[in-house]
C-alpha positions in Angstrom: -15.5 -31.7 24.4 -14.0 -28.1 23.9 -16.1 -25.2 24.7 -16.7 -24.7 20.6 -18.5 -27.9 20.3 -20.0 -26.8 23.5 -21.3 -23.5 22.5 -22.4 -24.6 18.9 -24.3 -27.6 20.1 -25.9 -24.9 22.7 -27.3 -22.4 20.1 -28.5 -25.8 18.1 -30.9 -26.4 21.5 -32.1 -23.4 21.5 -32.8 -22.8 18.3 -34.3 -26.2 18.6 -36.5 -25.1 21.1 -37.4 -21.6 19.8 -38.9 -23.4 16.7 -40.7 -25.9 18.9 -42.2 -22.9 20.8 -44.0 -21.6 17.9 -45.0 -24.6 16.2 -42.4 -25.6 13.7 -41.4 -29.3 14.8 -39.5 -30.4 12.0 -36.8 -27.3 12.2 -36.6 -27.9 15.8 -36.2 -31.7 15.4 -33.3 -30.6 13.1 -31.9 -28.4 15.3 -32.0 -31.0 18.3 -30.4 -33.6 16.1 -27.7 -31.1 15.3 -27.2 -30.0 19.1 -27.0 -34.5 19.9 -24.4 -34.7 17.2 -22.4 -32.0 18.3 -22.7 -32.7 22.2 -24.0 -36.4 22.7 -24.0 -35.7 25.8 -26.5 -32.9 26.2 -29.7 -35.1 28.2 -32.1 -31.5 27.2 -31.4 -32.5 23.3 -32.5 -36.5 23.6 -35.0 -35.8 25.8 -36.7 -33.1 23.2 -35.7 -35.3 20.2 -37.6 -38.2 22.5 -40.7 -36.3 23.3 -40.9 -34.9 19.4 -40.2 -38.5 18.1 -43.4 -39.8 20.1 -45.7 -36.9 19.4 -45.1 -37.8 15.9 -45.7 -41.5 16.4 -42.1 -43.0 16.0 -42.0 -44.8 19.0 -39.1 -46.8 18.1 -37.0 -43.8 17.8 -38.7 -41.6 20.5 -37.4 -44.8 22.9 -33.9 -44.6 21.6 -33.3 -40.9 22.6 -35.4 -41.0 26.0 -32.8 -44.3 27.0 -30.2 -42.3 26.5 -31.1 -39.4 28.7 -31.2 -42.5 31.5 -27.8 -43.6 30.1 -26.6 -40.3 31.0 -28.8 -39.7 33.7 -29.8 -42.8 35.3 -32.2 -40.9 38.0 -33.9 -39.0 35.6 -37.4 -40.2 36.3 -39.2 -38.0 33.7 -37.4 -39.5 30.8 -38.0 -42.9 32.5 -42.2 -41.7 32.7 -42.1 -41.2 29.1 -40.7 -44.7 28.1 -43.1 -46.2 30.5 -46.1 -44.5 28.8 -45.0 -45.4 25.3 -44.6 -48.2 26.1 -48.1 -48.9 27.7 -49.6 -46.7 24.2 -47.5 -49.4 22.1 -49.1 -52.2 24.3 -45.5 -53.6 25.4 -46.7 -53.9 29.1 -44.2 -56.1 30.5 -41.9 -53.2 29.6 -43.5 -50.7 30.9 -44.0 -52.9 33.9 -40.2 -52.7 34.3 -39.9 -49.1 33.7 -42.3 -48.2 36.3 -40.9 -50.4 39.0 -37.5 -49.0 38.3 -39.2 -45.4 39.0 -40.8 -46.6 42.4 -37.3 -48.4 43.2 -35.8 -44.9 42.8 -38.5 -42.8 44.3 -41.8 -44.0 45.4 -44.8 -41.9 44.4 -48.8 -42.5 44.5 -48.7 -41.8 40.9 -46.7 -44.1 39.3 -47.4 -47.1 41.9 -51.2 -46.3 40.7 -50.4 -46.9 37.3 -48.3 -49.8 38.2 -51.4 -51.2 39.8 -53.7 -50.1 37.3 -51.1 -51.8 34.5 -51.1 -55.2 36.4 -55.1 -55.1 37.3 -55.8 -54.3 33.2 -53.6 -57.9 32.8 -55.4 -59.8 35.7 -52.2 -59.7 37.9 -54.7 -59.0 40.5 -52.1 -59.4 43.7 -49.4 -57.8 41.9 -52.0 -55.0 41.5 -52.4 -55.2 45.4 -48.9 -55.2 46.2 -48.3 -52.4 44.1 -51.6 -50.1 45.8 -49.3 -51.1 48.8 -46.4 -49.8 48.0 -47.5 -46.2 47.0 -49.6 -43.4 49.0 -53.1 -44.0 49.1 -55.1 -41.9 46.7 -58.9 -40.8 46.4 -58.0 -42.4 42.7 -56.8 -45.6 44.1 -60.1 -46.1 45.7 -62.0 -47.0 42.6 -58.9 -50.1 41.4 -59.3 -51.2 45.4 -62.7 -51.4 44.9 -62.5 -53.0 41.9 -60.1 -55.7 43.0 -62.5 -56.2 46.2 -64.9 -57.4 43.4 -62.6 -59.5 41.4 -61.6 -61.4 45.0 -65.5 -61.3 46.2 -65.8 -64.0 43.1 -62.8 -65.9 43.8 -63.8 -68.9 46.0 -61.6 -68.8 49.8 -60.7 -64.8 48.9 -63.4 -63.4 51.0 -60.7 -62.1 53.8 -59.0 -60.3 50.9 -62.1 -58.7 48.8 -62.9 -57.1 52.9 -59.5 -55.6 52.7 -60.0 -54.2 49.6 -62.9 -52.6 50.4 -62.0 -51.0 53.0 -58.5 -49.8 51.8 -61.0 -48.2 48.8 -62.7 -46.2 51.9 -58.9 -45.8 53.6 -58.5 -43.7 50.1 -62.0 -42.1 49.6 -64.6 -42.4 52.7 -67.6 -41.4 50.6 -66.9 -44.4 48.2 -70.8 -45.6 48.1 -69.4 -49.1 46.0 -66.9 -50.3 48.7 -69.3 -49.4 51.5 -72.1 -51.3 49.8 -70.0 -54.3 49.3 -69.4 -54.3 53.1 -72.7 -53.9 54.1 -73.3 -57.1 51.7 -70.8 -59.1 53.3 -72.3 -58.2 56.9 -69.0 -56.4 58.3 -67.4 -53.2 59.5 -66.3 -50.9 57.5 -63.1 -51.1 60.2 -61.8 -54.2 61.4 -63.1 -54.7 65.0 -60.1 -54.9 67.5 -59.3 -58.9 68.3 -60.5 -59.7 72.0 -56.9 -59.6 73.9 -57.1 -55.6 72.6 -60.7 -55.7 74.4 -59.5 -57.0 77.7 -56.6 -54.8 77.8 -58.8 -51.7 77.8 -61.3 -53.3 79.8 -58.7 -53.8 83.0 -57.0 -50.5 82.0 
């Protein structure tokens, strides 16, 4: 592209912008399709066209430009966050499934492996939601899905083993959670798993 192009599709983003700062969406939609035409390249244009697109309610479109800021820019994870979540307002979960795994495959965070979870419990994938509380940081907000999945594998017949380990990874994530301690106290055990008795003897002679 020669620095013209370059310059012209420049002023077009900011323009673009300018109008979006003070309210006027469909100039700056204009401008940002200008800059895009001018400079497909330019990932700030898409991913404004993408975010104006879904604000307005055209997923289908809002999609299009947001894929091709991760054409361009395959590690942008914010552009990747917004397909996920239009995705999961459109109800296209096994997309935004995909989305957000390809996030935590890239950089794992608490957030998105919550939502992961939280995605996969709202469609019964109960162990999927598991395995994806497992992959991320535990969070005081995690504590409420581990609790809840305790629950859904307290009423599963031969889960008992795994509705203890949910409970407590809900206290692991919030001590004070009154639900998961409750639920432990019903089941007669520890909130901690007691050490096994070789551990025992090994402090005992020690």
């Amino acid at each position: 592209m020669n620095n013209d192009l370059h310059r012209a599709a420049e002023e077009h983003l900011q323009r673009g912008n300018q109008f979006d700062e003070n309210g006027d969406s469909d100039r700056a939609i204009a401008e940002w399709q200008e800059a895009s035409s001018l400079d497909p390249d330019c990932t700030e244009a898409h991913y404004n066209l993408g975010i104006a697109y879904a604000d307005e309610g055209h997923a289908d479109l809002a999609i299009a430009e947001l894929r091709e800021v991760v054409r361009l820019d395959p590690l942008d994870l914010e552009a990747r966050r917004e397909i996920a979540e239009i995705h999961l307002e459109t109800e296209h979960f096994d997309d935004a499934i995909n989305q957000l795994r390809q996030i935590l495959h890239i950089a794992p965070d608490g957030e998105t492996a919550h939502l992961l979870a939280q995605t996969y419990f709202d469609r019964g994938r109960w162990d999927e939601a598991a395995g994806a509380l497992e992959s991320g940081a535990l969070l005081e907000a995690d504590a409420d899905l581990w609790c809840a999945l305790g629950k859904v594998y307290e009423l599963q017949r031969h889960r008992r083993d795994d509705a203890i380990l949910a409970y407590r990874r809900a206290l692991a994530a919030n001590p004070e959670h009154n639900d998961a301690a409750f639920a432990l106290q019903r089941l007669h055990v520890p909130v901690e798993e007691p050490p096994d008795a070789g551990e025992v003897e090994h402090e005992e002679e020690e």
